[in-house]
C-alpha positions in Angstrom: 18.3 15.6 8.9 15.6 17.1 7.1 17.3 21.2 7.3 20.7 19.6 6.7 22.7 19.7 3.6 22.3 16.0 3.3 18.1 16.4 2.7 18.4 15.6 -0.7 20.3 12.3 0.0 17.6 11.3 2.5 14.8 12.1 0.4 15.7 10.1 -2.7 17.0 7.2 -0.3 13.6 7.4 1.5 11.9 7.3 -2.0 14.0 4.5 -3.6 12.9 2.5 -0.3 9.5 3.6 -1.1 9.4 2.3 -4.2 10.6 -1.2 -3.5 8.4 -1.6 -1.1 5.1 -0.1 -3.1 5.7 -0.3 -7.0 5.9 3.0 -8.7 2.3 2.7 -9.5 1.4 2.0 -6.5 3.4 4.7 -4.7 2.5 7.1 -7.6 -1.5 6.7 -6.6 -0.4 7.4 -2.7 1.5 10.3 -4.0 -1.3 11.7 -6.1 -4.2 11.1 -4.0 -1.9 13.0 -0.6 -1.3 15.9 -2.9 -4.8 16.6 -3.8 -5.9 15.9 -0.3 -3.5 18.3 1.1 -3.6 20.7 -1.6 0.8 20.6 -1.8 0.5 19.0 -5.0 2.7 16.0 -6.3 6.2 17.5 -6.1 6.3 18.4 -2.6 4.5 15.6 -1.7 6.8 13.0 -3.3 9.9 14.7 -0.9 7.8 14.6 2.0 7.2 10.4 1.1 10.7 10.8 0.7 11.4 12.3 4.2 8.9 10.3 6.3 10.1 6.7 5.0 13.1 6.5 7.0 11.3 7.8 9.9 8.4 5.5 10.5 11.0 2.7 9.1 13.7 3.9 11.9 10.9 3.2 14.8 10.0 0.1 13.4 13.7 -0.8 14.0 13.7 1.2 17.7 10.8 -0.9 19.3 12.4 -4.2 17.6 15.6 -3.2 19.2 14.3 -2.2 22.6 11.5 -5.0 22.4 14.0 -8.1 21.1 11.4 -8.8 18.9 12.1 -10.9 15.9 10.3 -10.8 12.1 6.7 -12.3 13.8 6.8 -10.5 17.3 7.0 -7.5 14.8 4.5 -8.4 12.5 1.7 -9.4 15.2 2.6 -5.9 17.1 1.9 -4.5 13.7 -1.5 -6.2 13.1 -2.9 -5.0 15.9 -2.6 -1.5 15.1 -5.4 -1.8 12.1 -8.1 0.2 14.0 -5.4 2.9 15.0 -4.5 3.3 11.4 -8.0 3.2 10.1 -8.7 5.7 12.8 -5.8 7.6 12.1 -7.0 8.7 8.6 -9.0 11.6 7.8 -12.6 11.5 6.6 -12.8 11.5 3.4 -9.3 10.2 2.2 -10.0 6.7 1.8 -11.9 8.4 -1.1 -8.7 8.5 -3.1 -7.5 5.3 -2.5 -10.3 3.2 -3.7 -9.3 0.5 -6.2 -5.6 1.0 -5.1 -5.9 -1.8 -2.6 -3.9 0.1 0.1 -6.7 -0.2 2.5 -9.1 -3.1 1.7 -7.9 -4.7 4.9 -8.0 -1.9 7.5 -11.7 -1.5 9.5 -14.0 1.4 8.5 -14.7 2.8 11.7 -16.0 6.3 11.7 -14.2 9.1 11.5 -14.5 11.1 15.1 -12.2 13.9 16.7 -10.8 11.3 18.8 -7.6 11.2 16.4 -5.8 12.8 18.7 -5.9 10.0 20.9 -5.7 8.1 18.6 -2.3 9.1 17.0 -0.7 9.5 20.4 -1.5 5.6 20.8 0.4 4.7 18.0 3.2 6.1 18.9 3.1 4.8 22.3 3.1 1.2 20.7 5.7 2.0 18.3 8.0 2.8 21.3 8.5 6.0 19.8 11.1 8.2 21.9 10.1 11.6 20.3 7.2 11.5 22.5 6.8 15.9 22.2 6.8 15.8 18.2 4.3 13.0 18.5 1.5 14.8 20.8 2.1 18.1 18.5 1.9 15.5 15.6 -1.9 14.4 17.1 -3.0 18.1 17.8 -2.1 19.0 14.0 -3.9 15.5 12.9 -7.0 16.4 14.5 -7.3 19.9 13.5 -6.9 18.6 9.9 -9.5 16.2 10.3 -11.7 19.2 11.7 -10.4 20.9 8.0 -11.2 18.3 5.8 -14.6 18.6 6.8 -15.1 22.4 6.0 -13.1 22.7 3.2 -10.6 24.7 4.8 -6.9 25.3 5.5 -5.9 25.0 9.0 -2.4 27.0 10.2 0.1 24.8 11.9 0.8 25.5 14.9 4.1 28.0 15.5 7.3 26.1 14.9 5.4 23.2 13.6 5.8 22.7 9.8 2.1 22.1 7.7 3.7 19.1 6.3 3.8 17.4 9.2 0.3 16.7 9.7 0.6 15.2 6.3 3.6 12.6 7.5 1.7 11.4 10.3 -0.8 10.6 7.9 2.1 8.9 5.7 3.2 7.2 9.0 0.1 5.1 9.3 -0.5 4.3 6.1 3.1 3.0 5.8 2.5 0.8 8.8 -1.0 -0.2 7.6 0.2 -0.9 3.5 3.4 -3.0 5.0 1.4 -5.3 7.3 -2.3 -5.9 5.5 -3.1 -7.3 2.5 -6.3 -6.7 0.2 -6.4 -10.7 0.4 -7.5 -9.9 4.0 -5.2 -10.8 7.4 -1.6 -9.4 7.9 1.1 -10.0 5.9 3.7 -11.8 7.6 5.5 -14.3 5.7 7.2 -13.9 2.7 6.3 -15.5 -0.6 7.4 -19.5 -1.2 10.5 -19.6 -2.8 9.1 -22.9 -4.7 5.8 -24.4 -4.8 6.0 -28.1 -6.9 3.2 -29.3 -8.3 3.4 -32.7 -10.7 7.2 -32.2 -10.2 7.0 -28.7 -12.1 7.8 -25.6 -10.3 5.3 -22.6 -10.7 6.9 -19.8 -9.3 9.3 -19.1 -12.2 5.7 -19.4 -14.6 3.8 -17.2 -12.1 7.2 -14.8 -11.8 6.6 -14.6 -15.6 3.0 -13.9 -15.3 2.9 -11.3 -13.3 5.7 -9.3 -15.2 4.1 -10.0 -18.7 1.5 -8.3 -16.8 3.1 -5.6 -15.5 4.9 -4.2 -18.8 1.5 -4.5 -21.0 -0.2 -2.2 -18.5 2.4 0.1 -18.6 1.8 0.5 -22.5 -2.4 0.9 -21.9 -2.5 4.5 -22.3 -6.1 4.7 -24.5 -8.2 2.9 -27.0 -5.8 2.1 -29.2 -3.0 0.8 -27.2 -5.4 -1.2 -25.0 -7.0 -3.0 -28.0 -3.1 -3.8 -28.8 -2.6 -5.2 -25.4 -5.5 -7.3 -25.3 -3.8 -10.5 -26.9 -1.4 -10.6 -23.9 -3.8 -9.7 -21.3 -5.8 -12.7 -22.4 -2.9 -14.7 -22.2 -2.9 -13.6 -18.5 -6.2 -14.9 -18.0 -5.2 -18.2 -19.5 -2.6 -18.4 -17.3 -4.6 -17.7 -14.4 -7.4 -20.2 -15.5 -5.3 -23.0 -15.6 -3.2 -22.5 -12.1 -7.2 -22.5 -10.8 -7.9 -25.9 -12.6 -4.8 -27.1 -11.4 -4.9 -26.1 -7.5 -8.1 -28.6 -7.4 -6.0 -31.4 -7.2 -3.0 -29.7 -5.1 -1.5 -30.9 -1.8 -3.3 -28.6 0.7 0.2 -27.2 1.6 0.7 -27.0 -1.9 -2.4 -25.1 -2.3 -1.1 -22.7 0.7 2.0 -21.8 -1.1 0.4 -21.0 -4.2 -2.0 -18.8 -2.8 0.7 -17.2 -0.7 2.5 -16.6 -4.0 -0.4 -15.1 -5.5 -1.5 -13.1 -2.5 2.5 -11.7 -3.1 1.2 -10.0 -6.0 -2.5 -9.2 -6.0 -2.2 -5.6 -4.4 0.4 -4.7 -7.2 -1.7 -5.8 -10.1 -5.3 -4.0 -8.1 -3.4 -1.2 -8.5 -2.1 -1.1 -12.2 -5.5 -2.4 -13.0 -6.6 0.6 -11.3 -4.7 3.2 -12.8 -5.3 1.8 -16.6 -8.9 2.2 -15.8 -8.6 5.7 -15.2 -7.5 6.3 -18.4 -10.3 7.2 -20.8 -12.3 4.8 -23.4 -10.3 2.0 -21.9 -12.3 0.3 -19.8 -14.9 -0.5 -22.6 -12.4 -2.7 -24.3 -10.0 -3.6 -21.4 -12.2 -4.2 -17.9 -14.0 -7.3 -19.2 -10.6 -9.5 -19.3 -9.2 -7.0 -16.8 -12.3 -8.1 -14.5 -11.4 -11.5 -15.2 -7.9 -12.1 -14.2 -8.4 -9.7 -10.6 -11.4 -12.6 -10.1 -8.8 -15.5 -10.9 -5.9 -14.1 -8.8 -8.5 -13.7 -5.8 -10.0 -17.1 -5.9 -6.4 -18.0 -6.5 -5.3 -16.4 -3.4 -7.6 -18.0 -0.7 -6.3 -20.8 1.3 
């Protein structure tokens, strides 16, 4: 699929997927932090995102298949695989990703030659049937690790593209963003689709939140636009302030579903918090209320 004339259709449908399931922000700080890690750079990286989505996505749907496992059978074979992801990883990446929230939940074990090993567990687990590509796969992973540690550019093996030390790399960290949440534990069910509280129903006002949210940190670009954007951005906080004073007195199933609802949403806003506070002079006059509505959504999101 990948040398056929068709490549371009399967990377910007692996991407689109990508997107859904990351948020451009999000999958723009996975993008930039596997270019610079890699030294590809963000183009080539994106396509290779683009290329490896519906592979890791297409075993996920093998072992369900082959397994009869339905949406939780998935999930809990998922969860266990946090230590093989975390494992999977080479030193120093994590680096990157800090304040992106697409590994809070993984263990920090570390980071050995046993990769190899490691890799070629995860693909026994996953069912995978391309069991050749996957030991080549761990042989390349572990010489890379071996690389990241001197600084140095390691050859692929003959036959075997560079890039695809880079997609097993993609392939965990699609498995471990999909199934663990900063909040902590896997992420298995899907948000409520209502939680009533004094006969009102707060996911259309937390809906509304979080997308006031989202379009005001779009526009912080420096110290100007982020003193404009304060105004709503405290409005956030408000918001936030009075769903805690109000989950006090909530049903404890209730209080479940609205920190489900919240937990929904938490790694998304981590991460465009994130990225405005890499932009300079801004977090002098944004991070204070910033601060302030990641603390609310957190307390927010604890059962």
């Amino acid at each position: 699929m990948i040398g056929g004339s068709d490549q371009s259709k399967l990377v910007s449908g692996g991407t689109n997927a990508l997107t859904q399931l990351f948020g451009n922000s999000t999958l723009g700080t996975l993008t930039g932090a596997i270019g610079k890690f890699s030294g590809m750079g963000e183009a080539p990286t994106k396509s290779l995102l683009g290329m490896m989505a519906p592979v890791a996505m297409g075993t996920l749907a093998q072992q369900q298949k082959a397994s009869g496992l339905d949406g939780a059978g998935l999930a809990k074979m998922l969860a266990g695989q946090g230590e093989n992801i975390a494992k999977a990883l080479p030193a120093g990446f994590g680096d990157l990703l800090k304040g992106s929230g697409l590994l809070d939940a993984l263990p920090k074990p570390a980071m050995t030659g046993a990769a190899n090993d490691t890799v070629k567990d995860m693909a026994r687990s996953a069912g995978a049937t391309v069991s050749s590509a996957s030991t080549a796969a761990a042989k390349t992973t572990s010489a890379a690790n071996d690389a990241a540690r001197r600084s140095v550019v390691v050859a692929a093996p003959t036959g075997m593209p560079s890039w695809l030390t880079w997609g097993a790399l993609l392939a965990a960290i699609l498995l471990g963003w999909y199934m663990f949440g900063p909040s902590g534990g896997p992420r298995v069910a899907a948000p409520p689709a209502r939680v009533v509280h004094n006969n009102v129903d707060l996911v259309p006002q937390v809906n509304t939140m979080y997308n006031g949210l989202k379009d005001v940190l779009a526009t912080v670009k420096d110290q100007n636009s982020a003193q404009a954007a304060l105004p709503k951005l405290q409005d956030g906080a408000k918001f936030l302030e009075g769903l805690v004073t109000q989950s006090s007195s909530m049903a404890p199933g209730t209080r479940a579903d609205l920190a489900a609802l919240i937990a929904n949403y938490l790694p998304q806003v981590r991460a465009l918090i994130a990225q405005v506070l890499g932009n300079t002079g801004v977090g002098g006059i944004a991070k204070p209320v910033l601060d302030l509505i990641l603390a609310r959504m957190e307390t927010l999101a604890k059962k």
